[in-house]
Structures are given as structure tokens and as C-alpha cells.
C-alpha positions in Angstrom: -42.2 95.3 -13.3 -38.7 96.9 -14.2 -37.7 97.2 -10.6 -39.5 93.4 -10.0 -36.9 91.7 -12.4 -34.1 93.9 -11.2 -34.3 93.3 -7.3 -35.0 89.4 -8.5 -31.7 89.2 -10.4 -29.9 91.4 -7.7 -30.7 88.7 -5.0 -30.1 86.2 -7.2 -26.3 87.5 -8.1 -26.0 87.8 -4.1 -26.6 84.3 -4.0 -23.9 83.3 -5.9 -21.3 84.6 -4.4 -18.6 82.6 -2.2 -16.0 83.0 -0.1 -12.5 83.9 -2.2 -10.9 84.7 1.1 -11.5 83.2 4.5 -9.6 84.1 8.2 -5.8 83.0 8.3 -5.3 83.7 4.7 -2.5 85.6 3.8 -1.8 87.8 1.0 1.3 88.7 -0.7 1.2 92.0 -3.2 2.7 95.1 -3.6 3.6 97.3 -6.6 6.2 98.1 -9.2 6.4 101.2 -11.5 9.2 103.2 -13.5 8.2 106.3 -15.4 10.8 108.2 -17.3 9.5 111.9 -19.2 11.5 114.0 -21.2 10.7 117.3 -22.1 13.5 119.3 -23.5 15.7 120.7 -20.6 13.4 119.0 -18.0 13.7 115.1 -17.5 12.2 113.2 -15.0 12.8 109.7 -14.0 10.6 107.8 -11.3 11.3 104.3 -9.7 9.4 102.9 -7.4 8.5 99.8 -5.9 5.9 98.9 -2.5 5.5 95.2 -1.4 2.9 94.3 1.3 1.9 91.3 3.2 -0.8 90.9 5.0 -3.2 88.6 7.5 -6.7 88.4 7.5 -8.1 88.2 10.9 -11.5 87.2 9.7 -13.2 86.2 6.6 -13.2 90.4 5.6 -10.6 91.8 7.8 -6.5 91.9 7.4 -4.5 93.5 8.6 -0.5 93.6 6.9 2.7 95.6 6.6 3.9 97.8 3.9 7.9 98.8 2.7 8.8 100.7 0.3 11.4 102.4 -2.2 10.7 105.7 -3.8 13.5 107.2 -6.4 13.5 110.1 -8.2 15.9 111.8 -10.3 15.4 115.2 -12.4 17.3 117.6 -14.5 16.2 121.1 -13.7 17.5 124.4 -16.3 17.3 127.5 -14.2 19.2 130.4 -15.9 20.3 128.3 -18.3 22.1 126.1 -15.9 21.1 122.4 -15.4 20.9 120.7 -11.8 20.5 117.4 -11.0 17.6 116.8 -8.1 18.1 113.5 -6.7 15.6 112.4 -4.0 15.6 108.7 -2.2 13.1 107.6 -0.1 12.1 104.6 2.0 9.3 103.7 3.6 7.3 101.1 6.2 4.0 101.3 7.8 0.9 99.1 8.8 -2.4 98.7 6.9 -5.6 97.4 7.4 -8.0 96.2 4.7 -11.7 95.7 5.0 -13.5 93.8 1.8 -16.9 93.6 1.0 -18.3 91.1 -1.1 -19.7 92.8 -4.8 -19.9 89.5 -6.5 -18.9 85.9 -7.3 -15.2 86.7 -7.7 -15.1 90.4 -6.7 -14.5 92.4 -4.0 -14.5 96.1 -3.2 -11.7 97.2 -0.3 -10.5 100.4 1.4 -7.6 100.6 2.8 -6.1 103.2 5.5 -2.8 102.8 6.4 0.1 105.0 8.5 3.3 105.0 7.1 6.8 106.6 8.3 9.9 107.3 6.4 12.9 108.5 6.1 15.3 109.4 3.1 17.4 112.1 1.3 17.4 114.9 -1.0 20.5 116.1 -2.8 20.7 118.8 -5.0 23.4 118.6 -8.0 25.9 116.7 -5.7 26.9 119.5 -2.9 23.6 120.1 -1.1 22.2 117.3 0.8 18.7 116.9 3.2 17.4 114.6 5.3 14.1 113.8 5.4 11.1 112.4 7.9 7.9 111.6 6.6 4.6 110.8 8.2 1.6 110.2 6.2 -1.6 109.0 6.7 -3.9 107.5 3.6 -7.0 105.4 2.8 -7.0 103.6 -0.7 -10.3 102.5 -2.4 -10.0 99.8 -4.7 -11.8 96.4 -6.6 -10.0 92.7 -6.4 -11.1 90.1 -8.7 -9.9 86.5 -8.1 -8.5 84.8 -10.9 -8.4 81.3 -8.9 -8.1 80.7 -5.5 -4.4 81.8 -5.4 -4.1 84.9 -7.9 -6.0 88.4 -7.7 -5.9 91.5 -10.1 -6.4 94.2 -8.1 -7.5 97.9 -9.6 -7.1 101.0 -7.2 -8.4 104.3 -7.9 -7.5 107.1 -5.9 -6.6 107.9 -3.0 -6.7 110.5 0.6 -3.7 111.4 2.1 -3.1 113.4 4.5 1.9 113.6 4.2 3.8 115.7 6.6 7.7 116.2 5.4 10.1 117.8 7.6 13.8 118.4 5.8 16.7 119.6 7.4 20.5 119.8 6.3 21.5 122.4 3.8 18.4 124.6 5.2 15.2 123.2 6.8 11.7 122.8 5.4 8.7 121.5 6.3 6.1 120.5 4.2 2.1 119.7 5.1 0.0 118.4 2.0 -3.5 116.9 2.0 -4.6 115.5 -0.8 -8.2 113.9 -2.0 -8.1 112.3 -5.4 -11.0 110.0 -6.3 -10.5 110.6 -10.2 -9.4 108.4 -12.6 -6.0 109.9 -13.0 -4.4 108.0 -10.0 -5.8 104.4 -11.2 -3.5 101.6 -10.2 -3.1 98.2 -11.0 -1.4 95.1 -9.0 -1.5 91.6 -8.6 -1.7 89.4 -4.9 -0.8 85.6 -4.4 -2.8 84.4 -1.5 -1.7 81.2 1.1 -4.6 79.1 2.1 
């Protein structure tokens, strides 16, 4: 009887849901965050910023473009010396976002997207890199529609596969891969949609 009222109120829930988002809609959103830490000889500062737009190509698909502006500045003591890390970094790269339908205002997405970039790290004003970045990553997340113009949108996690390559002062690459589906990495935005 349990799973009865259950699977009745499940189809019922389906059958209230309507389209939020149709083909030739297009979204504006993107992300803004500053995060300053100090921790006796160690501080950290952290700016960045990532707006998006994007097109949907049907009624659950768009597709959009991402740039962005990473900053971070930090104050390192080693032998009782403090250094000044200062790395910039800017970045562009395509998406895609598939949606499905969870409810009368929500939607659960996932998003992979490629990104490149390029940008600098100089160490306490004298040593300078450049850097190249590739990175590859698919982003899970929830939108809920507010009206018909104005989403919340809640990511959570995240797979990335980042290669780094640095060269200047002396060379370094770098390969991470990274698969984070915890609540640690939760994120929160907001999109305007054109009708």
C-alpha cells in the first residue's frame, strides 16, 4: 500500500511540472567570490570572478561560453623570511549544459566544459612564470526558478581533470585530476534568463 501511495504521488508531482526553459532561451550567470585567511605568518587572499552565457538549443540543451579572472595573492615565511606569491590567471572556454526536469520549478544539470588559459606567477617581485592551462571538468548542480527570469542555482562538486605547464624563472609542469562530489566544494549562483 506504502509503495501504492508513493508511485501515485510520484506521477502526480511529474505531472505538474512545466517548462521553466524552452529552445532559444538564453542565460546569463556566472560567479563572484573573495576569500581572505590569516593565519599568523601565512595569509591568503583569493579573488575571483567567472561569468557565462549561454544558448539553449532545445528545450534541455545549451550550449554557452565561459571567461574568467582568478587572483591570488599569499605571504609565505620560510626561514623566517616572508615572500609574497602572487599568481593571476585568466581563463575562456565552451560549456554545454544538459537539464532534466526534477520538479515544478527545478532542475538537476551537469555541466562539462573545456577551458584554456593563460596567466602569471611571480614570486616576491624578481621571479616571474608564465603559465598555460588546459582543463577539462563536468559540474553537477540543481536550478530552481524563482520566476520566469531569475534562477538560484546550487552546485556541488565537481571532476576535473587541469594540466599547467610554467616556464620563465624555471619550468614546471603540473597534471592534477581531481573528483570531489562532497559537500565541501558547494557553490551558489544566480542566472537571468531572455525569453
Amino acid at each position: 500500500m506504502r509503495k501504492l501511495v508513493l508511485l501515485t504521488i510520484g506521477l502526480l508531482f511529474c505531472g505538474t511540472i512545466q517548462a521553466q526553459i524552452s529552445k532559444g532561451d538564453v542565460q546569463l550567470g556566472g560567479s563572484i567570490s573573495w576569500n581572505n585567511v590569516d593565519n599568523g605568518p601565512t595569509k591568503i587572499s583569493i579573488f575571483d570572478v567567472q561569468p557565462n552565457v549561454g544558448k539553449f538549443v532545445s528545450d534541455r540543451t545549451s550550449l554557452g561560453l565561459i571567461v574568467g579572472y582568478n587572483a591570488v595573492t599569499r605571504d609565505v615565511m620560510v626561514n623566517n623570511n616572508i615572500f609574497e606569491l602572487n599568481d593571476n590567471r585568466f581563463e575562456y572556454g565552451v560549456y554545454a549544459r544538459f537539464h532534466k526536469p526534477i520538479g515544478e520549478k527545478f532542475y538537476f544539470y551537469l555541466q562539462p566544459s573545456v577551458v584554456l588559459g593563460t596567466g602569471e606567477d611571480q614570486f616576491d617581485t624578481t621571479n616571474t612564470l608564465d603559465i598555460e592551462l588546459f582543463a577539462i571538468r563536468i559540474i553537477p548542480g540543481i536550478t530552481y526558478f524563482l520566476n520566469e527570469k531569475w534562477a538560484l542555482e546550487m552546485r556541488f562538486g565537481n571532476i576535473l581533470y587541469r594540466k599547467e605547464k610554467a616556464s620563465g624563472a624555471f619550468n614546471r609542469d603540473t597534471d592534477q585530476f581531481t573528483l570531489n562530489m562532497g559537500l565541501s566544494n558547494v557553490g551558489i549562483g544566480m542566472s537571468f534568463y531572455l525569453k
